[in-house]
C-alpha positions as CSV (number, residue, x, y, z in Angstrom):
1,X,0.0,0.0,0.0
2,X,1.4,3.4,-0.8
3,X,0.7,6.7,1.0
4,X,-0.6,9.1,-2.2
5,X,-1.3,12.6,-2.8
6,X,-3.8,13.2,-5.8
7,X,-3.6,16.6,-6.5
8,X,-5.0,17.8,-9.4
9,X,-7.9,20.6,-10.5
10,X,-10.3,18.6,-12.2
11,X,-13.1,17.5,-10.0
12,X,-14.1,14.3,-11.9
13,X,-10.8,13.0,-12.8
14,X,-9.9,13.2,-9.0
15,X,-12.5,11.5,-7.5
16,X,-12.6,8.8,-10.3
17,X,-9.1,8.3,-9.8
18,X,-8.9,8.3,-6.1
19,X,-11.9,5.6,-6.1
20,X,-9.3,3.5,-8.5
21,X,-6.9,3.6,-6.2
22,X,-8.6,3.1,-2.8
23,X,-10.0,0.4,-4.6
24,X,-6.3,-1.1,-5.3
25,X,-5.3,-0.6,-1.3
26,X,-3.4,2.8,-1.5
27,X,-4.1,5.3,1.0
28,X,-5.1,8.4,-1.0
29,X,-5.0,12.1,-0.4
30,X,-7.5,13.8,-2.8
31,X,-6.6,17.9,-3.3
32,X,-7.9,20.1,-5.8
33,X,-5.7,23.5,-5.0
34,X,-1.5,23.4,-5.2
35,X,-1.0,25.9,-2.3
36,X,-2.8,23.8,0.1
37,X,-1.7,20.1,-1.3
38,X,2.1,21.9,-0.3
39,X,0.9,22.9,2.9
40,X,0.1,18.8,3.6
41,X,3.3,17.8,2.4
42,X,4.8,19.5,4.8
43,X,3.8,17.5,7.3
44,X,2.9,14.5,5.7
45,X,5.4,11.8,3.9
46,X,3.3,10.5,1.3
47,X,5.2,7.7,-1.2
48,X,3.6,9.2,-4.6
49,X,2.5,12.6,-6.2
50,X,0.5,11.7,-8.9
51,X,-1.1,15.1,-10.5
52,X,-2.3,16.3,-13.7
53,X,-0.3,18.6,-16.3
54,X,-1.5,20.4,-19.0
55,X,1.2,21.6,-21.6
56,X,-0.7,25.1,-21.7
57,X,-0.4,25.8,-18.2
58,X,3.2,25.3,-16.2
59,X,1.4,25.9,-12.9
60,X,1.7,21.6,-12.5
61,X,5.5,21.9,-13.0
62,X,6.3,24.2,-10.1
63,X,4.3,22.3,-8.1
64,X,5.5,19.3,-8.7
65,X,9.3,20.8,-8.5
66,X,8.2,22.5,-5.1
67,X,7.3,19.4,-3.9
68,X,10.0,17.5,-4.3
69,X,12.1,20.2,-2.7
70,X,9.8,19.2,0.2
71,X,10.2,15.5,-0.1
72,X,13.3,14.5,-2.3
73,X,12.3,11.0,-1.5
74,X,8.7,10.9,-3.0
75,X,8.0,9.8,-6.2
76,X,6.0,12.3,-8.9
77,X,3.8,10.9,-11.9
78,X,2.6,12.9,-14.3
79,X,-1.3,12.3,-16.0
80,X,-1.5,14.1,-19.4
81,X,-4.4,13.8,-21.8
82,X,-2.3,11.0,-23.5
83,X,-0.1,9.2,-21.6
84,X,1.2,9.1,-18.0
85,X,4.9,10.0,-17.0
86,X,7.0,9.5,-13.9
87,X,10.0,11.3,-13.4
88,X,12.7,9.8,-11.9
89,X,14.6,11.7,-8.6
90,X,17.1,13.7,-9.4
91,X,19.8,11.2,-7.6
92,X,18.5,8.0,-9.8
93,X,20.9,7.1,-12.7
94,X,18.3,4.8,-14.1
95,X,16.2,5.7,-17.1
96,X,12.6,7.1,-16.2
97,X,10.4,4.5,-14.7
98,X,6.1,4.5,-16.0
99,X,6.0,5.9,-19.4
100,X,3.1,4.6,-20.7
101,X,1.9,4.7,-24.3
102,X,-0.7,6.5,-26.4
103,X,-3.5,6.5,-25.8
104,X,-3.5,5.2,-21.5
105,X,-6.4,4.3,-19.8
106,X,-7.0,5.4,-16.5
107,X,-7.7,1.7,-15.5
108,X,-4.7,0.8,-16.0
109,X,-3.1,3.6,-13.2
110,X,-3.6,1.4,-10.0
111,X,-1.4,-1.3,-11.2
112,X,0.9,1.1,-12.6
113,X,1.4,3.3,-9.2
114,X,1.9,-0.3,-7.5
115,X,4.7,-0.9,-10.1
116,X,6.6,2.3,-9.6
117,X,6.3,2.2,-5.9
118,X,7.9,-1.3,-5.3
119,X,10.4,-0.6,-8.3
């Protein structure tokens, strides 16, 4: 089971995602604005960030940089509107774990957070 932080602005992906992953035993932290989700991470360790970006808008970058300033240790996965990315910490030499292909279904995330968790 993995501690989470689902942070993300769209209502409907969040709650459809967090359901996913209760489902598949993580504990999950559902929370719609960035200044507060920082606010948690400071005093909570969570395992994963998993948050939406949108190519338009770099407001997901920062965050997700700010927050692994908080927590170096936490893993950050990326959901775009075509594939899923997570970035690897800046002290891993090994190549970037959880691309997934075009086009991903969020089904598939659970299992895929599992995966990058134990890796």
């Amino acid at each position: 089971m993995a501690r989470v932080m689902l942070a993300t602005k769209n209502d409907e992906m969040r709650s459809y995602l967090a359901r996913s992953l209760k489902r598949a035993g993580h504990c999950v932290t559902r929370v719609a604005d960035y200044d507060a989700a920082l606010t948690i991470l400071e005093e909570t360790e969570y395992d994963l960030l998993l948050t939406t970006i949108d190519t338009e808008n770099a407001d997901e970058l920062a965050f997700a940089r700010t927050a692994q300033q908080i927590d170096p240790e936490m893993r950050v996965m990326f959901i775009t509107g075509f594939s899923a990315v997570a970035i690897k910490r800046p002290d891993e030499d090994r190549t970037m774990d959880g691309l997934f292909g075009e086009p991903v279904h969020l089904r598939q995330l659970p299992n895929e957070v599992g995966r990058l968790i134990a890796a």
